[in-house]
N, C-alpha and C positions, 0 to 999 in steps of 0.2 A: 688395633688400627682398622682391621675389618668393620670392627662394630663402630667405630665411626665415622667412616664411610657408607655405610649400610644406612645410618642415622639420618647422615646429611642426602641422600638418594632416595629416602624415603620421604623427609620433608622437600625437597623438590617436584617430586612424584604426585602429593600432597597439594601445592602451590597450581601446578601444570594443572591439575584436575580442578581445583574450586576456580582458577581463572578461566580454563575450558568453559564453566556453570557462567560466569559473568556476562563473558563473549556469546553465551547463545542466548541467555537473557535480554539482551542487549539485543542481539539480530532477531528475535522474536518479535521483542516490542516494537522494531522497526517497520520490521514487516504487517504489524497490527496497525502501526499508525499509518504506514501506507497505504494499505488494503482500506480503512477507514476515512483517508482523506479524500482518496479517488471515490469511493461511493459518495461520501458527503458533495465532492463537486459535481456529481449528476443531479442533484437535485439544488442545487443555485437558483435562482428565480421561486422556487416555492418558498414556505413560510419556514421559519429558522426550526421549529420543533422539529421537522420533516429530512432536515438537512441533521440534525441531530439523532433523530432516529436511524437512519439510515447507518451514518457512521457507526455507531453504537452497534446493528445488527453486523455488520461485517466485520469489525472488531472484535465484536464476542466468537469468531469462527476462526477468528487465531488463538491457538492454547500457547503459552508458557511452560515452563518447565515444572512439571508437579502435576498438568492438566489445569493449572487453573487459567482463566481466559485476564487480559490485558485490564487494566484498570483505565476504562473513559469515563471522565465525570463530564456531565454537560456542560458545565462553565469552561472544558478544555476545549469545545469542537467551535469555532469563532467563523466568522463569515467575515472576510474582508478582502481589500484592493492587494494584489499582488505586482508590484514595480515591476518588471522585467529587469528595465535598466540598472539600478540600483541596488536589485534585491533585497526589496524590503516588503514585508507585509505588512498593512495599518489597519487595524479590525474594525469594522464599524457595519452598520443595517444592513446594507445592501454589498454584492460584490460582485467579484469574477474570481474567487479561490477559498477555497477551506483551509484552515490551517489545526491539524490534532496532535494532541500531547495525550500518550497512554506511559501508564505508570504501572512497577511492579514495588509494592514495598513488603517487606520482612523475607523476602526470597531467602530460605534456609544456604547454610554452605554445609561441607560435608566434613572436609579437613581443619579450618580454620577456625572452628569450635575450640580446637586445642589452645588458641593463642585469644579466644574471647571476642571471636568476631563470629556471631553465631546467625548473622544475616546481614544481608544489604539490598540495596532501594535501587531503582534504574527506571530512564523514563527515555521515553523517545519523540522527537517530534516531526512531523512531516506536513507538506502543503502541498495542495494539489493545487491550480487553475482550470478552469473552464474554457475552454479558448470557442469561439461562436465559430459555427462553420458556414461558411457559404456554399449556397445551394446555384447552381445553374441549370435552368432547360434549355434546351436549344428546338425550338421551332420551326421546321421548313415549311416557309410561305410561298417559297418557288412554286412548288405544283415539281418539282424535278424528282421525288420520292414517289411522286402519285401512280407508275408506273405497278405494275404486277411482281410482285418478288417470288418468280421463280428462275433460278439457277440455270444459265445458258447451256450446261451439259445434261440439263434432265430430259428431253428428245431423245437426244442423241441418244443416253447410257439406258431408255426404258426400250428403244427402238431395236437396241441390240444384243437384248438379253433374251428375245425369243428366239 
């Protein structure tokens, strides 16, 4: 009875652990492709190689499990309109959002060798937008600023510290 209990605690133990490798595979690549979409949407308005590189250089600075770095192929890093409303992205030449898809395939497993699963694939996809910032000056045409700025107490506190 012991030994199969022992059996069955060890293939669970087993299961807990190649799923653990899944889920961080998983939160890895996500975090590549987010790190990769927000780089890609600072560079919007330049020419699409550019937006391409970029993603690509910041996604290679996320590692995966093993050390190897996220899989971006250029045809995954896309420039196009992000709907707010909707939530939909439409890719096309010009935009206001990146949207990347990084890939890990043949990710080794550790336990589940046993049962002939001796790898599996995982991909993530994330989209960033650009949102334009408005810039404000504000100009005093009064002449009401044109005044000396010094501080009404500095008389007084330099007159009484001798």
């Amino acid at each position: 009875m012991t030994a199969v209990i022992l059996v069955v605690l060890l293939i669970m133990v087993a299961f807990a652990i190649d799923g653990g490798v899944v889920a961080l595979v998983r939160t890895e690549l996500q975090r590549a492709s987010d790190s990769a979409a927000l780089a890609g949407a600072t560079k919007i308005g330049y020419d699409r190689s550019e937006v391409i590189a970029e993603a690509d250089r910041f996604a290679a600075q996320n590692k995966k499990v093993g050390g190897d770095r996220a899989e971006l192929r250029s045809h995954e890093v896309q420039v196009g309109i992000w709907d707010r409303d909707t939530r939909k992205f439409t890719p096309g030449e010009r935009g206001n959002a990146v949207k990347v898809t990084t890939r890990s395939t043949g990710q080794g497993t550790f336990f589940a060798r046993v049962m002939g699963a001796n790898s599996f694939d995982g991909q993530a996809t994330a989209i960033a937008m650009a949102i334009p910032r408005d810039i404000v000056f504000v100009v005093d045409q009064s002449g009401s600023m044109n005044d000396d700025s010094e501080p009404a107490w500095a008389p007084q506190a330099i007159g009484s510290a001798g």
